[in-house]
DRENMAR-537163 format. One record per residue: residue in one letter; x, y, z of N, C-alpha, C in turn. Coordinates in steps of 0.2 Angstrom, whole numbers, plus 2048, in hexadecimal, padded with zeros to 3 digits. Layout:
// DRENMAR-537163
SITE  type   nx   ny   nz  cax  cay  caz   cx   cy   cz
SITE     A    X    Y    Z    X    Y    Z    X    Y    Z
...
// end
This chain:
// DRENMAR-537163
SITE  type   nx   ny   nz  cax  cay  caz   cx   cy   cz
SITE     X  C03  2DB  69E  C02  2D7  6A4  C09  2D2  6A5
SITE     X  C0C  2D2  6A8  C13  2CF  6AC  C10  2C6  6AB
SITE     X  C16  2C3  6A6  C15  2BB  6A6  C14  2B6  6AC
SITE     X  C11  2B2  6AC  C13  2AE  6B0  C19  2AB  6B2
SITE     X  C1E  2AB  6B0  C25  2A9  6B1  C28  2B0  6B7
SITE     X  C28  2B6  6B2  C2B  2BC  6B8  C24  2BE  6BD
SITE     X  C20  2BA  6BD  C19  2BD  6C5  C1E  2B6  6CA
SITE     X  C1F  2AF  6C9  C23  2AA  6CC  C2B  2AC  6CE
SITE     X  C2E  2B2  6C8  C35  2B1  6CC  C34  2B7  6CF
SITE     X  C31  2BD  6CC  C30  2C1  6D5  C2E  2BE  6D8
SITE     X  C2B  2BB  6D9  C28  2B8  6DF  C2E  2B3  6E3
SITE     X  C32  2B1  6DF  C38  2AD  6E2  C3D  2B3  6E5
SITE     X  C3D  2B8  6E0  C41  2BD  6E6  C40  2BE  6EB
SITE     X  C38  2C0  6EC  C37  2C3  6F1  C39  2BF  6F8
SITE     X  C37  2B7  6F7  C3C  2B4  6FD  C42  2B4  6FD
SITE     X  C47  2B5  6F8  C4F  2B6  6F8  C50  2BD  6FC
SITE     X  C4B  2C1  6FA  C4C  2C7  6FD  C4C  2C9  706
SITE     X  C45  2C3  708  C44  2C2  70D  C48  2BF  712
SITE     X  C4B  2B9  710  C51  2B5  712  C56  2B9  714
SITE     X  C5A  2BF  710  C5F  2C2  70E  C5E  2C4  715
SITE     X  C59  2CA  716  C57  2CD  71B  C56  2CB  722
SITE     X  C55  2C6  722  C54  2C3  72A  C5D  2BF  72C
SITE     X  C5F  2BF  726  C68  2BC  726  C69  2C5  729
SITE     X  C69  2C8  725  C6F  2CE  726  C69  2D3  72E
SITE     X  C66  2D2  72F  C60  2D5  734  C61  2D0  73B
SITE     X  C66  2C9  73A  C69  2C3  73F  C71  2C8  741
SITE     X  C72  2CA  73B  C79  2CD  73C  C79  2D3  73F
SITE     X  C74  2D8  740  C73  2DF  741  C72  2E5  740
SITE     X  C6F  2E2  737  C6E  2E6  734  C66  2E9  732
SITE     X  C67  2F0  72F  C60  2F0  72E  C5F  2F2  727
SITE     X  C5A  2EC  726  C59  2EB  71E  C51  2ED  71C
SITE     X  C52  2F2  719  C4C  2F5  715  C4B  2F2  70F
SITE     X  C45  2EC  70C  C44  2E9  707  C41  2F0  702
SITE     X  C42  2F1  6FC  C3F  2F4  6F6  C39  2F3  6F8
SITE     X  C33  2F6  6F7  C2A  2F5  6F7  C29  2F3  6F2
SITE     X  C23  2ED  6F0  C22  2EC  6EA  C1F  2F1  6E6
SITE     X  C20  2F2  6E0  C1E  2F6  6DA  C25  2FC  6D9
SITE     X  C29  2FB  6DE  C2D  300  6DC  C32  2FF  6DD
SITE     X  C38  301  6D6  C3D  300  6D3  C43  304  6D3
SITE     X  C46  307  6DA  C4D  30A  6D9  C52  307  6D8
SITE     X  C54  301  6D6  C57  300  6D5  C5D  2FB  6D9
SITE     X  C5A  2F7  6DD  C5C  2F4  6E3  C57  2F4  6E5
SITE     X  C57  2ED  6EA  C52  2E9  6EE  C52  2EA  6F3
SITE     X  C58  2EE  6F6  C59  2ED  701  C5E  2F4  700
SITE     X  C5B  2F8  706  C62  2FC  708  C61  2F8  712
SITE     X  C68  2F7  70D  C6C  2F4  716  C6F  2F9  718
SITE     X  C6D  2F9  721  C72  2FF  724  C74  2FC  72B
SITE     X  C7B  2FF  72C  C7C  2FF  733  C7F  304  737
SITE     X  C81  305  73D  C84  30B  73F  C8B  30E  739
SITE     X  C8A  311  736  C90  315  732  C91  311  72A
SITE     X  C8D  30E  729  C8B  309  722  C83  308  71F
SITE     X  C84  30A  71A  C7D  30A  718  C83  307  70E
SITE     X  C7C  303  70E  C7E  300  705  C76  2FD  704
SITE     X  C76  2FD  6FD  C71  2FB  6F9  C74  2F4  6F7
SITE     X  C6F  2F2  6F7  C6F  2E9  6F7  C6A  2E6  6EF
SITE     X  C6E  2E5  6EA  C69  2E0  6E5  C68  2D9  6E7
SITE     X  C64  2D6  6E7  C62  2CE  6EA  C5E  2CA  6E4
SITE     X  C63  2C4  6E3  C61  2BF  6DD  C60  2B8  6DF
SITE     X  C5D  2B6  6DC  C5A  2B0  6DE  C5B  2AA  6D9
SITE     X  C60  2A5  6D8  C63  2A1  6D4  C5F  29A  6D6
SITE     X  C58  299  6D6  C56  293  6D6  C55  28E  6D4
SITE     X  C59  28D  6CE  C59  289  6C6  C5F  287  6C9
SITE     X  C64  289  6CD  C6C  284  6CF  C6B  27D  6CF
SITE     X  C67  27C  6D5  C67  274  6D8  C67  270  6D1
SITE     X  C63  273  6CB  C62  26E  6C8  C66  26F  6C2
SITE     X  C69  275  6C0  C6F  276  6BB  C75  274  6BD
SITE     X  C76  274  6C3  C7E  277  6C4  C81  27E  6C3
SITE     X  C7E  283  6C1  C80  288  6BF  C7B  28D  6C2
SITE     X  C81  293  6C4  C7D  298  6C6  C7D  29E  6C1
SITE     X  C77  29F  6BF  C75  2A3  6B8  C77  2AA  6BD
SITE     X  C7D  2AE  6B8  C7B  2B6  6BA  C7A  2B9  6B5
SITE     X  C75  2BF  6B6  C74  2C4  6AF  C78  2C9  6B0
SITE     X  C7C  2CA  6AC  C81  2D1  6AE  C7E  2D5  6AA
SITE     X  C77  2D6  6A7  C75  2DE  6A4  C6E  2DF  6A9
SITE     X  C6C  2D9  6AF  C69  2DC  6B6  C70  2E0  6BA
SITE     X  C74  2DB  6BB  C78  2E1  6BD  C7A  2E8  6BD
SITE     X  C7C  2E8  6B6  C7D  2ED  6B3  C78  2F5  6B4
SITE     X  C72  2F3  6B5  C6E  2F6  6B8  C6E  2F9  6BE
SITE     X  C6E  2F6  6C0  C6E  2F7  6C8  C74  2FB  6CE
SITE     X  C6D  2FF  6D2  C72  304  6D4  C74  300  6DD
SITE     X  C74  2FB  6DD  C77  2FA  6E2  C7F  2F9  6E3
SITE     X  C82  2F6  6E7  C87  2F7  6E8  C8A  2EF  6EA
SITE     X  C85  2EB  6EE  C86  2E5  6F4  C81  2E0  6EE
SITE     X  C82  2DB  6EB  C81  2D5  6EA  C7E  2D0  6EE
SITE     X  C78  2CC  6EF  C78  2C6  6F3  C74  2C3  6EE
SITE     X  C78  2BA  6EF  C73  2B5  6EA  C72  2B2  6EE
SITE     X  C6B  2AF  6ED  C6A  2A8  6F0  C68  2A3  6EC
SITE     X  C6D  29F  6EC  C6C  297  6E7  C69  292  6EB
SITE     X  C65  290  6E8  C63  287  6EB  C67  280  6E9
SITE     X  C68  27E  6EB  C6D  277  6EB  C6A  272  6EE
SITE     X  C6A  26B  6EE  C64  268  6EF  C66  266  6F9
SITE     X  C62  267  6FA  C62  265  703  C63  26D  705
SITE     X  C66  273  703  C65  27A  705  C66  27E  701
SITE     X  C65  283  703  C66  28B  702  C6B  28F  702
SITE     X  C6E  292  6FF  C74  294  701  C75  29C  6FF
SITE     X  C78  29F  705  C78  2A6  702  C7F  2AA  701
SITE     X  C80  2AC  6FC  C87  2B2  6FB  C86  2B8  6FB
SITE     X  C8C  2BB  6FB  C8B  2C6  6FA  C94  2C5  6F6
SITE     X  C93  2CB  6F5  C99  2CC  6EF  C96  2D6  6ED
SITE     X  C9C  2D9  6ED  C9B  2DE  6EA  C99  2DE  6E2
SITE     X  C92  2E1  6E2  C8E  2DF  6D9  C94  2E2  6D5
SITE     X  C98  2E5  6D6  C9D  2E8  6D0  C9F  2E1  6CF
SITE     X  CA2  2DE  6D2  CA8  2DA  6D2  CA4  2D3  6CE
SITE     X  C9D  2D2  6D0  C99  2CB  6CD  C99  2CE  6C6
SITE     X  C98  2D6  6C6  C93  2D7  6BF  C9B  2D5  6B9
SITE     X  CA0  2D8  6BC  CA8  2D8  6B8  CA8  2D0  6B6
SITE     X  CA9  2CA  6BD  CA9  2C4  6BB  CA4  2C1  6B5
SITE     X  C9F  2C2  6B6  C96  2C1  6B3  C99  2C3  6AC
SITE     X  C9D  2CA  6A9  C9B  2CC  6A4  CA4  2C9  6A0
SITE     X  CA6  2C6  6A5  CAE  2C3  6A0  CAD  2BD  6A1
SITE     X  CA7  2BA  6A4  CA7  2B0  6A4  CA8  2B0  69D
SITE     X  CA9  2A9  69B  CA9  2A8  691  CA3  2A4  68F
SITE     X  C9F  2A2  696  C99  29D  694  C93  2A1  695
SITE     X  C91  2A2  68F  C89  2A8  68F  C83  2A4  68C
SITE     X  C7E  2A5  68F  C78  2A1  68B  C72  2A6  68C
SITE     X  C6B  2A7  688  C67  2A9  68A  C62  2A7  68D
SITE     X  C5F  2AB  691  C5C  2A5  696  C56  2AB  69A
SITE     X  C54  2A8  69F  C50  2AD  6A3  C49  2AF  69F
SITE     X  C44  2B0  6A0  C3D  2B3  69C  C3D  2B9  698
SITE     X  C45  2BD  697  C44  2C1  691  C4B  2BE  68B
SITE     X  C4E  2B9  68E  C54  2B7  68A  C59  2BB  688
SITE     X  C5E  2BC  691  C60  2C0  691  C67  2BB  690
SITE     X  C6E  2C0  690  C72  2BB  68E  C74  2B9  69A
SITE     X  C77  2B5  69B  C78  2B1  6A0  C7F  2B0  6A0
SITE     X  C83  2B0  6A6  C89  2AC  6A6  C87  2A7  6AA
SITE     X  C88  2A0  6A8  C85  29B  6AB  C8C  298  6AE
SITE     X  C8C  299  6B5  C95  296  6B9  C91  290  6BF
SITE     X  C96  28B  6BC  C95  289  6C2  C96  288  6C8
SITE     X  C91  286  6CB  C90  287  6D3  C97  287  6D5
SITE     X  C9A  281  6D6  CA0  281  6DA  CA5  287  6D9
SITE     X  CA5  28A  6D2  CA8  28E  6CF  CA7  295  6D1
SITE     X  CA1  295  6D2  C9D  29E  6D4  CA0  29D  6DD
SITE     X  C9B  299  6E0  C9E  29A  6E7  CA7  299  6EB
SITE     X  CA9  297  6E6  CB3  299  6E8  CB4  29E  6E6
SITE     X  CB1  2A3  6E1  CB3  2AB  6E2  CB7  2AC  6E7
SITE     X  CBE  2B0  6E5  CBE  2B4  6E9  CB8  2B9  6EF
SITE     X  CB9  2BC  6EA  CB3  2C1  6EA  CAC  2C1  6ED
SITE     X  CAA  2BB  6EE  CA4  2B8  6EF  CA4  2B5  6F7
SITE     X  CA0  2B6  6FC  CA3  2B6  702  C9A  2B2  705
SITE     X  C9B  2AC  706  C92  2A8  708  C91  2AC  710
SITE     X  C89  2AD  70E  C88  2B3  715  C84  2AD  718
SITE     X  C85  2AB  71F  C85  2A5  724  C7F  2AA  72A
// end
């Protein structure tokens, strides 16, 4: 039986997931969320005429009150998609980014500050906010 901690952050995904969709579905896109119970490995396939990508979607709602946006780079590592979107809380909003997942999972696996954290005590690269969102790489979807 799935803890009470991961039945509340899926459930925190599934509105990250949802949010994502209505952002990229504003833009013209067509986002097919993952079914519950089933796990290929990626949450969204987004498409548009002549582009089609899988989408992993995480949900960092612990920021507003760390400062830091926790990433797991062995969730990553997993995963078959291709398109990154995080969604942080910071107090008074929401904020959303995309990044290609290669490029988070490479920063995430060479930060030098790791902690274990999360409901199985995975290791964490804990960056701070202001830190993760000046990426290069990292582009906030408006």
């Amino acid at each position: 039986m799935p803890s009470k901690a991961f039945i509340q952050a899926r459930n925190h995904g599934k509105v990250a997931q949802q949010l994502i969709a209505v952002k990229l579905r504003n833009k013209g896109f067509i986002v097919t969320l993952t079914p519950d119970g089933y796990f290929p490995g990626w949450d969204a396939i987004v498409q548009k005429p002549g582009m089609t990508f899988r989408a992993e979607i995480k949900y960092d709602k612990s920021a507003r009150n760390t400062g830091n946006v926790a990433i797991e780079p062995g969730s990553l590592e997993k995963s078959k998609a291709s398109m990154l979107f995080y969604v942080v809380d910071e107090p008074g909003k929401v904020s959303c980014f995309m990044m290609l997942l290669q490029d988070a999972l490479s920063f995430a696996q060479n930060w030098p500050i790791k902690r274990r954290g999360g409901e199985f005590g995975v290791d964490l690269a804990l960056v701070p906010y202001e830190t993760f969102k000046s990426q290069p790489f990292i582009k906030e979807l408006n």
